[in-house]
C-alpha positions as CSV (number, residue, x, y, z in Angstrom):
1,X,-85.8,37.4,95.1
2,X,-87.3,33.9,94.4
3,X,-87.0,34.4,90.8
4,X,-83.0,35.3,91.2
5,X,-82.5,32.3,93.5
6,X,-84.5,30.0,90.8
7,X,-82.1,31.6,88.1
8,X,-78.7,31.1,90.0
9,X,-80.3,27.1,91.1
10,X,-80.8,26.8,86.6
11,X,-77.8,27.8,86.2
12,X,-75.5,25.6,88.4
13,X,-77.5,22.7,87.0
14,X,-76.4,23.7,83.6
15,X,-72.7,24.4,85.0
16,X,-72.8,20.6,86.4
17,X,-74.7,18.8,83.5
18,X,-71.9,20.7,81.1
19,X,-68.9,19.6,83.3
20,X,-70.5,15.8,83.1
21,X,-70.4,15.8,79.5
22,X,-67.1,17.3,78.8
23,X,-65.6,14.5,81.4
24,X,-67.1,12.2,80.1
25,X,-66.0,12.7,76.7
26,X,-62.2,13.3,78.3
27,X,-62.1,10.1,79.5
28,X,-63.6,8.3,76.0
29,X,-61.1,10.5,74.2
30,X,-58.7,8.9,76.8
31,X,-59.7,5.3,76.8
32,X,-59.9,5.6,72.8
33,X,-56.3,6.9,72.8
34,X,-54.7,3.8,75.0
35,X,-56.9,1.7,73.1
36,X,-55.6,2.6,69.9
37,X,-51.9,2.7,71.3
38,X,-52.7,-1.3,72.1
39,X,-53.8,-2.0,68.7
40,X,-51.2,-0.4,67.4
41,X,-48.7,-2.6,69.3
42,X,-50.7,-6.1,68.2
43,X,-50.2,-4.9,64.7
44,X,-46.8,-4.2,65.1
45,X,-45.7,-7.5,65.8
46,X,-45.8,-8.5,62.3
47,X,-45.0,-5.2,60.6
48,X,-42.7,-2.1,61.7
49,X,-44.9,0.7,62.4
50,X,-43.7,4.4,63.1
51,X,-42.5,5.2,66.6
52,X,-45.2,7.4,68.2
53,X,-46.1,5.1,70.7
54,X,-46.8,5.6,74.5
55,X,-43.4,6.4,76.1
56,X,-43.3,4.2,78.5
57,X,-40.3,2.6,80.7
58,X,-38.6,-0.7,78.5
59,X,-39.6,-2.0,75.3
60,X,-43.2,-2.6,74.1
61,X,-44.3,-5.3,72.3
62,X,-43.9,-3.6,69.2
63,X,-40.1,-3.1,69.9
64,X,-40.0,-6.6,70.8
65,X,-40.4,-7.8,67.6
66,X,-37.6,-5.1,66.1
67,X,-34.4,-7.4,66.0
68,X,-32.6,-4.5,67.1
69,X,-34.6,-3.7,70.1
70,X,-35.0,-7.5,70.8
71,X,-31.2,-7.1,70.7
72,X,-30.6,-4.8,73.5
73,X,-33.3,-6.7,75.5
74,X,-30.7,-9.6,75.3
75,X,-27.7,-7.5,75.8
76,X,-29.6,-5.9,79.2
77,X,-30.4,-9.6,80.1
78,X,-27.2,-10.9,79.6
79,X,-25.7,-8.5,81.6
80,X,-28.2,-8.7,84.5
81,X,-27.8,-13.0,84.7
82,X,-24.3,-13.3,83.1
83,X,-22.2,-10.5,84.6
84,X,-24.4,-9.4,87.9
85,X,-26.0,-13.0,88.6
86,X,-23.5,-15.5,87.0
87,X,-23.8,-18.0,90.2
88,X,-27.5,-18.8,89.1
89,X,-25.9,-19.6,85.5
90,X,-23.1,-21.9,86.7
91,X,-25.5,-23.8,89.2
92,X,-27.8,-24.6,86.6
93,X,-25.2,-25.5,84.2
94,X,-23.4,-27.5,86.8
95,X,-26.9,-29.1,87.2
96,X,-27.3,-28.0,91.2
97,X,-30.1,-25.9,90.2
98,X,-33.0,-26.9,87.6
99,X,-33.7,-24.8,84.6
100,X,-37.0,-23.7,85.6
101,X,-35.4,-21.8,88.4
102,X,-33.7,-19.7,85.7
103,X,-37.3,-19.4,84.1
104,X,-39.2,-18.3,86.8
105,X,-35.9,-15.7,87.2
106,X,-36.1,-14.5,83.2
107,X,-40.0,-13.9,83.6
108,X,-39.5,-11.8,86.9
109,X,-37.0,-9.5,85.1
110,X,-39.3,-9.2,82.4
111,X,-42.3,-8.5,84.1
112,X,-40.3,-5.6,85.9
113,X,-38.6,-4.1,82.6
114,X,-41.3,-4.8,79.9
115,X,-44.5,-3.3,79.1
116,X,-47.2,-4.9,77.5
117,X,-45.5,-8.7,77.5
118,X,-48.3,-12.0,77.1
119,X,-46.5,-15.4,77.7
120,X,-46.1,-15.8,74.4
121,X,-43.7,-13.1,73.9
122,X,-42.0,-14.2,77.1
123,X,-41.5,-17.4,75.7
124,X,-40.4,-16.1,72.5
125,X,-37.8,-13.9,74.6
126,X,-36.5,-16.6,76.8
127,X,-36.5,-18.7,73.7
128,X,-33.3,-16.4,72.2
129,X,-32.1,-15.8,75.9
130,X,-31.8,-19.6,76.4
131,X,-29.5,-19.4,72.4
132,X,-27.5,-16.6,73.6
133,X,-26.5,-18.5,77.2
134,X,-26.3,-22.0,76.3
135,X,-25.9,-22.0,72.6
136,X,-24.3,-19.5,69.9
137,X,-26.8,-16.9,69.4
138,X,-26.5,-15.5,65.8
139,X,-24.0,-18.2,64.8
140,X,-26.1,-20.7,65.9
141,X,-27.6,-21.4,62.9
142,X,-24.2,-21.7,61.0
143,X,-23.1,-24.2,63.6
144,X,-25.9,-26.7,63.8
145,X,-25.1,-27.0,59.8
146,X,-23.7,-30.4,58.6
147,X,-21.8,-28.9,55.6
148,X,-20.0,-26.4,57.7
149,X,-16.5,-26.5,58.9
150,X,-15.5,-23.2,59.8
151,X,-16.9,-20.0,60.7
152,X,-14.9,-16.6,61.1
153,X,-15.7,-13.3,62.1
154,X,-14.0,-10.5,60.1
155,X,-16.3,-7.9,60.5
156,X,-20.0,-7.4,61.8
157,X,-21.2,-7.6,58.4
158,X,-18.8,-10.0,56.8
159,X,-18.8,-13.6,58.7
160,X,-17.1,-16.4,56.6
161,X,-17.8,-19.9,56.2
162,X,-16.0,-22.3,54.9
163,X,-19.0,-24.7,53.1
164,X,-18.0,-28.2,51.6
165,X,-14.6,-26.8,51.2
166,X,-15.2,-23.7,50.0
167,X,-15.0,-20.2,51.2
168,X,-17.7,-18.0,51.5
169,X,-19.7,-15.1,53.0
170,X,-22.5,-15.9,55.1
171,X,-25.9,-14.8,55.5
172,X,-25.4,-13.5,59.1
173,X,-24.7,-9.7,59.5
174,X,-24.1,-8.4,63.4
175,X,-26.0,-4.7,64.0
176,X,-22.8,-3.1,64.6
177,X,-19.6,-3.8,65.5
178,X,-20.1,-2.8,69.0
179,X,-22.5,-5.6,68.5
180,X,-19.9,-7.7,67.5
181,X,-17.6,-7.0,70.2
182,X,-20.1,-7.5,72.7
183,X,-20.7,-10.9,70.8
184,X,-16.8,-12.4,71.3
185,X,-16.6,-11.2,74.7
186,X,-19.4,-12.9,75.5
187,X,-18.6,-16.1,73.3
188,X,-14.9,-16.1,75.5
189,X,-16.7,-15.6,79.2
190,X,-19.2,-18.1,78.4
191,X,-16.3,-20.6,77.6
192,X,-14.0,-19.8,80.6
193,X,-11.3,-17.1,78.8
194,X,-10.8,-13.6,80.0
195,X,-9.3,-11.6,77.1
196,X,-6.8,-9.2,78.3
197,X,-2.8,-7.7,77.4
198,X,-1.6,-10.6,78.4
199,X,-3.8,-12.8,77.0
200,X,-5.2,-11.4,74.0
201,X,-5.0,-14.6,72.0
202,X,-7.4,-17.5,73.5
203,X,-8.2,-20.9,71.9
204,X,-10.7,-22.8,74.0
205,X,-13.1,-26.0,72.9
206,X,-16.6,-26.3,73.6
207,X,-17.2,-29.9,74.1
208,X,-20.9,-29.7,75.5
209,X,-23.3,-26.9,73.7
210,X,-23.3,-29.1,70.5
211,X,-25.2,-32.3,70.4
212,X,-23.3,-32.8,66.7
213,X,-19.8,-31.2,67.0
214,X,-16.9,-30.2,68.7
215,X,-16.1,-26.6,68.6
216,X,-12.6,-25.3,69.0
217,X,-12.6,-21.3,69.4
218,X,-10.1,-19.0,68.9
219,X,-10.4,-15.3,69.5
220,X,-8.0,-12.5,68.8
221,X,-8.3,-9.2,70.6
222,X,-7.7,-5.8,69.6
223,X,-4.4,-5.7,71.3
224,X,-3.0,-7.6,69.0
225,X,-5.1,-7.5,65.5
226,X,-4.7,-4.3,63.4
227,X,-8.2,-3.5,63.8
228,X,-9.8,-1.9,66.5
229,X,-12.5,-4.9,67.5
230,X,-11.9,-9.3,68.3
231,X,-11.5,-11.4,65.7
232,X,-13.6,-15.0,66.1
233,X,-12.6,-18.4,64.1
234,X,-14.5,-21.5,65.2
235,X,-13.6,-25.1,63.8
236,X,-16.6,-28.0,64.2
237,X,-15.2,-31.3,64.4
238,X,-17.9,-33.7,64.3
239,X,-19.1,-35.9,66.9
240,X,-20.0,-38.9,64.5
241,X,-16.5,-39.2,63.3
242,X,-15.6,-41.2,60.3
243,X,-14.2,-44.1,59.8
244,X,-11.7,-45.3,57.2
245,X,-14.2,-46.8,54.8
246,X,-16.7,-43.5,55.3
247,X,-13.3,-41.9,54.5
248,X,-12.6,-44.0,51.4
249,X,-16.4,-43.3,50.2
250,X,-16.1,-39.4,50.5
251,X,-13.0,-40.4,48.6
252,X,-10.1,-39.2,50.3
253,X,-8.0,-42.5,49.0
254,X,-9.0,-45.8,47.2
255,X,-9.1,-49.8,48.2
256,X,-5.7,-50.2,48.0
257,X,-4.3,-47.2,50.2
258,X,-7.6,-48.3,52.8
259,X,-6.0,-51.5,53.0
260,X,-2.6,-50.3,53.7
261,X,-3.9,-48.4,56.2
262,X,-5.9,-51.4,57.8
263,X,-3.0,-53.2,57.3
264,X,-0.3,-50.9,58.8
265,X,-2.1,-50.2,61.9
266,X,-3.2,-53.7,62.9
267,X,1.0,-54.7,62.1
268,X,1.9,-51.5,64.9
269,X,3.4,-49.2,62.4
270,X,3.9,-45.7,63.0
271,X,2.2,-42.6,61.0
272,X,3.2,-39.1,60.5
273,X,0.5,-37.2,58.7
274,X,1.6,-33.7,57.3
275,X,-0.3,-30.7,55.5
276,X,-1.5,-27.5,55.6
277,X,-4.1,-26.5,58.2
278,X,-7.4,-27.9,57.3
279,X,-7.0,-30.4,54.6
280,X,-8.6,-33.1,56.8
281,X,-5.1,-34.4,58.8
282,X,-7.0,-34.5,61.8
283,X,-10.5,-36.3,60.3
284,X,-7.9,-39.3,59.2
285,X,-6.2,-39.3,62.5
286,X,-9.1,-39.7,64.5
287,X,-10.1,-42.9,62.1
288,X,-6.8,-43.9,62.6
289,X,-6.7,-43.9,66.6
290,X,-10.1,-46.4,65.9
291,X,-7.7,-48.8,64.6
292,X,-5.7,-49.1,67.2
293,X,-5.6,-52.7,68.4
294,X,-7.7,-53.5,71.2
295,X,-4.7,-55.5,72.9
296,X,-2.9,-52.4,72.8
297,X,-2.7,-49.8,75.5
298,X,-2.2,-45.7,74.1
299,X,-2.5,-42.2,75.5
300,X,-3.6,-39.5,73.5
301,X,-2.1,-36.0,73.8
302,X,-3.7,-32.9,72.1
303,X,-3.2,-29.1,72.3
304,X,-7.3,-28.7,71.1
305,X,-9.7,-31.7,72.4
306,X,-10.4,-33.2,69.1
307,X,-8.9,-36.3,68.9
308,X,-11.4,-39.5,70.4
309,X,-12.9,-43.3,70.7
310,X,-15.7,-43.8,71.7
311,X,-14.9,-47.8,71.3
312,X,-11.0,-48.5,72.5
313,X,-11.2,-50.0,75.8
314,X,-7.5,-48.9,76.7
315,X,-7.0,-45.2,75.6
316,X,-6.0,-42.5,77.8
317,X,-6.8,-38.6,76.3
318,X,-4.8,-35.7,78.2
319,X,-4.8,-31.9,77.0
320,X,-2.5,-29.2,77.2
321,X,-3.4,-26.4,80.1
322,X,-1.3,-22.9,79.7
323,X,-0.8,-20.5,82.8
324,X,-3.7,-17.7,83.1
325,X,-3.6,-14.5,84.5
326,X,-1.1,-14.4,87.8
327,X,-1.4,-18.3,87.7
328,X,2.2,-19.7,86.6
329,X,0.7,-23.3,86.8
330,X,0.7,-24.9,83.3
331,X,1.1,-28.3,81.1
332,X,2.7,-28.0,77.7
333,X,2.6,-31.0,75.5
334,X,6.3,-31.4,76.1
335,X,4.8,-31.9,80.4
336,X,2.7,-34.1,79.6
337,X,4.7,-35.8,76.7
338,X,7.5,-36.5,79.5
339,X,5.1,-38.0,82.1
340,X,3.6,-40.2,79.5
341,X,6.5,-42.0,78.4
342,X,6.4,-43.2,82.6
343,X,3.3,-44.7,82.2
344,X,2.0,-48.2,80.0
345,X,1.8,-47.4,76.4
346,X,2.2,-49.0,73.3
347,X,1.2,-46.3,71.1
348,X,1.8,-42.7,71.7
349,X,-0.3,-39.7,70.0
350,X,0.2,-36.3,69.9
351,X,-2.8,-34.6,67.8
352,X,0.2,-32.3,66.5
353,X,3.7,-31.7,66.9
354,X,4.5,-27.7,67.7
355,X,7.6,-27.2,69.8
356,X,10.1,-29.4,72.1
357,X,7.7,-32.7,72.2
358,X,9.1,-33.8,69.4
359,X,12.1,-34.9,70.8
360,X,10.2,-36.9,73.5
361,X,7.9,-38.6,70.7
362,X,10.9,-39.9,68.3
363,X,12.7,-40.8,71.5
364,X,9.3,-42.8,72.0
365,X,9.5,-44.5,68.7
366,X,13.6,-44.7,68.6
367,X,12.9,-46.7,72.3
368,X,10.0,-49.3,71.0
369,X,6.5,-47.8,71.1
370,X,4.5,-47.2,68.1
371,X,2.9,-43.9,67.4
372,X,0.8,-41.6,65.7
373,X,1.0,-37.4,65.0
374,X,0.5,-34.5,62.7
375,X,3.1,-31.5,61.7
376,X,2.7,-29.1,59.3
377,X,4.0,-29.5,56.3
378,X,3.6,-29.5,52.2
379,X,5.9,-33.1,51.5
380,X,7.4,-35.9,53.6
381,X,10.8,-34.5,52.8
382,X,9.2,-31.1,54.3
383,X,7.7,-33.1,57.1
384,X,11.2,-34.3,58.4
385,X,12.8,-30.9,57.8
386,X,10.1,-29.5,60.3
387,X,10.8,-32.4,62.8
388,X,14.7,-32.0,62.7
389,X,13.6,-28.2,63.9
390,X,10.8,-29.0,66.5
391,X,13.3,-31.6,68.3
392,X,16.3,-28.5,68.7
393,X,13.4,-27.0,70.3
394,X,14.3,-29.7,73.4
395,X,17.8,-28.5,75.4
396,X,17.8,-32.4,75.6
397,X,18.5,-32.5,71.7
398,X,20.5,-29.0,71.3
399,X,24.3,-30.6,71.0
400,X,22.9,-33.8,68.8
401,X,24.3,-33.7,65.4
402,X,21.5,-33.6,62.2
403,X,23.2,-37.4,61.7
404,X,22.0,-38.5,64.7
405,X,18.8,-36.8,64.4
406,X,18.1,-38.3,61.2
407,X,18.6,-41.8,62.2
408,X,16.0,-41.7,65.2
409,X,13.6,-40.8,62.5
410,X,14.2,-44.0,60.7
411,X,11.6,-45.1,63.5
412,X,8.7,-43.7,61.4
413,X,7.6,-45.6,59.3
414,X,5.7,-43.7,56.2
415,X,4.3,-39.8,55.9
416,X,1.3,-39.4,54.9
417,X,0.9,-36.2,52.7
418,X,-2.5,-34.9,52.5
419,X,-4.3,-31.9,50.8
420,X,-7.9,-30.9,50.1
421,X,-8.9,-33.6,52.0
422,X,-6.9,-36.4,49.7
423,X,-3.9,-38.2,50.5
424,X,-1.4,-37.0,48.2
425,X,1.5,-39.4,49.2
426,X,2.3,-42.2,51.1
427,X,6.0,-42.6,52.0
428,X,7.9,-45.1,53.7
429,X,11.3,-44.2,55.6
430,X,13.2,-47.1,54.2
431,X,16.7,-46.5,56.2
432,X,19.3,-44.4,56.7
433,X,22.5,-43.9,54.0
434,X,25.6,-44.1,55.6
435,X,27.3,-42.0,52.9
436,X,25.1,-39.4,52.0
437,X,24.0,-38.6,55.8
438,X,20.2,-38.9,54.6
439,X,17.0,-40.8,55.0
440,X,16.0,-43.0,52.5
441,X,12.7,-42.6,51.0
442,X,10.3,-45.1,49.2
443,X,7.3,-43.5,47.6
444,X,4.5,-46.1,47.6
445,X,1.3,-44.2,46.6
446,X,0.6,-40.8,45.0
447,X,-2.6,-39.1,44.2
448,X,-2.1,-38.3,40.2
449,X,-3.9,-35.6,37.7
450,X,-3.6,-35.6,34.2
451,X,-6.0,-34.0,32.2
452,X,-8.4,-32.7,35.2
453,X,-8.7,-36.0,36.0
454,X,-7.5,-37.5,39.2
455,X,-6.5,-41.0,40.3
456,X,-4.6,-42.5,43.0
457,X,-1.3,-44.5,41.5
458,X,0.4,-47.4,43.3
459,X,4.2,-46.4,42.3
460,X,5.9,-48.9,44.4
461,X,6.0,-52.0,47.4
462,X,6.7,-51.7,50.6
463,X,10.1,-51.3,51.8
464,X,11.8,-54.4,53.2
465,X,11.5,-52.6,57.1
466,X,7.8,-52.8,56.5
467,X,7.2,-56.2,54.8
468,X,9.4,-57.7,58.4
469,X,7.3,-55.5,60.5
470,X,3.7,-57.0,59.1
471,X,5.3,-60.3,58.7
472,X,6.4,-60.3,62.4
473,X,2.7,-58.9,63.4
474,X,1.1,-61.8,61.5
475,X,3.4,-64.2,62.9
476,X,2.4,-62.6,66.5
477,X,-1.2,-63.0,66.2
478,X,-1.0,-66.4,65.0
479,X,1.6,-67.8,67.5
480,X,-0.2,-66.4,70.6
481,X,-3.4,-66.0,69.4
482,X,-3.0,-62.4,70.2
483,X,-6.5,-60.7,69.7
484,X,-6.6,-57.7,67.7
């Protein structure tokens, strides 16, 4: 009996000593298996490893560093602080709220949807989260570039540029082009644009997320594009603007047309500058609204904010608001064209002449005041063609005869015809021929090539209107001292 009761007493030892082991090895086998998932994540970081990781809820650090994982991390933040939490966005914008609020708000979100995150790759998270909400994300890179003018979305993979003048395709490529989509709606809520039937064609400006430019967007929706996803164009106008002698260095004229220019707008005569879009019409504008006398008072009207000084003491800037959604409250550049002609001015500007204001700004310039604008067009003849139209836009000019028209446009003073950033043509409205019913022109400079060469030509004087207009200026300044 004591011999069974010895052998039972062995053998629960051995039972117990046997279930120790195996245990212990379970949990080494265990520990060695979460161990190796770890390294395998560390490694990951710098090199894509295959996916038969720990399923665990939200991405690991491995997945992280996968641009398209990092991109639905984003997309799941941007939804969570831009669409569900949007108040926290605007305050800090708006400055009521510091950033590190919006911090301390990124790192709790990722500490409840991440696995496996250090600071660093918190930092390296928030660091794209920060691109995405106050910057341009992907496109970021295209728009901090100083030889960049234009950037356009046509497809996820195929963004243009336009570099130095030319057009090409760019190095950024979108994951999809639900990607994309996701993208322009995002690039139109972050700048104050709801894209809808109504309005599925936007064009905002960004005035602030740039430290170098001025961005004017325009997006397109699928409502009205014959593909099924947004289009995105975005125009940088820089902050540093030129002046006319950077102008004349990046050779867009020569000495004597700079001094023409220098000369005409310290005498008060009044510019029309025509083109296509993008030939540099509004780069020599904005030089030209520099020139404006100090003495002289002006307000500046513009469709897209792109038109400045940062040195006139006496300019006023307005811009054009449309009606959105159920809102019917709205201020065309006709509006504010009307209002402004109540107010002080010596010069008027309008960045560019579209509809009805131009029979408010040659009733400007037919009444006294000086002014400045843009229209498009390929020739000064072209230029006045396009006017006579815009004005019968205005019920105010419907019943005026094309005569009458005409000789209110003898109040501009030259065209300037520009292209591929050169100025073609200068020329002068000299008068108006009683018998032919027609302006008179008087070509004074034209940009010339002759056997691939190029060279600006001086083909004529001023007109008699504009040798009494600088005269009278001179006379002006030197009679009453009038400071310039």
């Amino acid at each position: 009996m004591n011999i069974f009761f010895l052998i039972l007493a062995l053998t629960a030892i051995i039972v117990l000593i046997y279930y120790f082991i195996n245990n212990k090895r379970d949990r080494r086998i265990k520990e060695d298996f979460v161990n190796s998932q770890a390294n395998r994540n560390t490694l990951v970081c710098t090199e894509v490893q295959s996916s038969d990781t720990l399923d665990v809820e939200g991405p690991t650090i491995s997945k992280i560093k996968d641009k398209g994982e990092l991109n639905k991390l984003l997309n799941d933040m941007i939804h969570e602080f831009i669409i569900k939490k949007p108040q926290l966005i605007n305050a800090v914008e708006r400055g009521i709220e510091e950033e590190k609020i919006l911090r301390k708000e990124v790192y709790s979100f990722l500490d409840r949807k991440a696995y496996g995150l250090d600071q660093k790759d918190k930092d390296f998270i928030l660091k794209n989260f920060e691109r995405y909400i106050w910057q341009y994300g992907e496109l970021q890179e295209l728009i901090d570039s100083d030889t960049i003018s234009d950037i356009k979305t046509i497809d996820y993979d195929n963004v243009r540029i336009k570099e130095q003048g030319k057009r090409k395709k760019s190095n950024v490529v979108f994951p999809s082009r639900e990607a994309l989509k996701e993208y322009i709606n995002f690039v139109a809520v972050k700048n104050g644009a709801i894209l809808s039937e109504k309005e599925a064609m936007q064009t905002v400006t960004d005035k602030n997320s740039s430290d170098k430019f001025i961005l004017r967007i325009t997006i397109s929706s699928e409502y009205v594009n014959s593909v099924e996803y947004p289009y995105l164009h975005i125009r940088k106008i820089s902050k540093f603007k030129d002046d006319l002698p950077k102008l004349k260095a990046k050779e867009m004229f020569d000495d004597k047309i700079e001094r023409y220019l220098n000369e005409g707008m310290s005498s008060n005569l009044t510019f029309f500058l025509c083109g296509k879009g993008a030939v540099g019409k509004t780069t020599l504008l904005n030089a030209l609204i520099d020139e404006i006398p100090f003495n002289k008072s002006g307000l500046v009207i513009q469709e897209a904010e792109e038109l400045y000084s940062l040195k006139h003491p006496d300019l006023m800037l307005q811009k054009v608001k449309y009606a959105k959604g159920e809102s019917k409250i709205q201020y065309t550049l006709a509006d504010l064209s009307v209002k402004g002609l109540l107010t002080d001015l010596d010069y008027f500007v309008i960045g560019e002449i579209k509809g009805e204001e131009a029979w408010d700004m040659i009733n400007a310039i037919f009444t006294g005041h000086t002014a400045l604008s843009s229209v498009h067009a390929s020739g000064a003849k072209e230029a006045v063609e396009k006017l006579i139209h815009y004005i019968r836009y205005s019920p105010k000019a419907a019943d005026l005869k094309t005569e009458d028209l005409l000789k209110m446009l003898t109040g501009i003073d030259a065209i300037i015809f520009i292209d591929d950033f050169k100025i073609f043509e200068i020329t002068e409205i000299k008068g108006f021929n009683e018998e032919t019913k027609s302006l008179i022109f008087n070509p004074v400079f034209k940009y010339s090539i002759s056997n691939d060469k190029g060279e600006f030509i001086q083909l004529n004087e001023s007109c008699q209107k504009i040798k009494n207009k600088i005269a009278y200026s001179k006379f002006k300044r030197n009679q009453f001292k009038e400071v310039i």
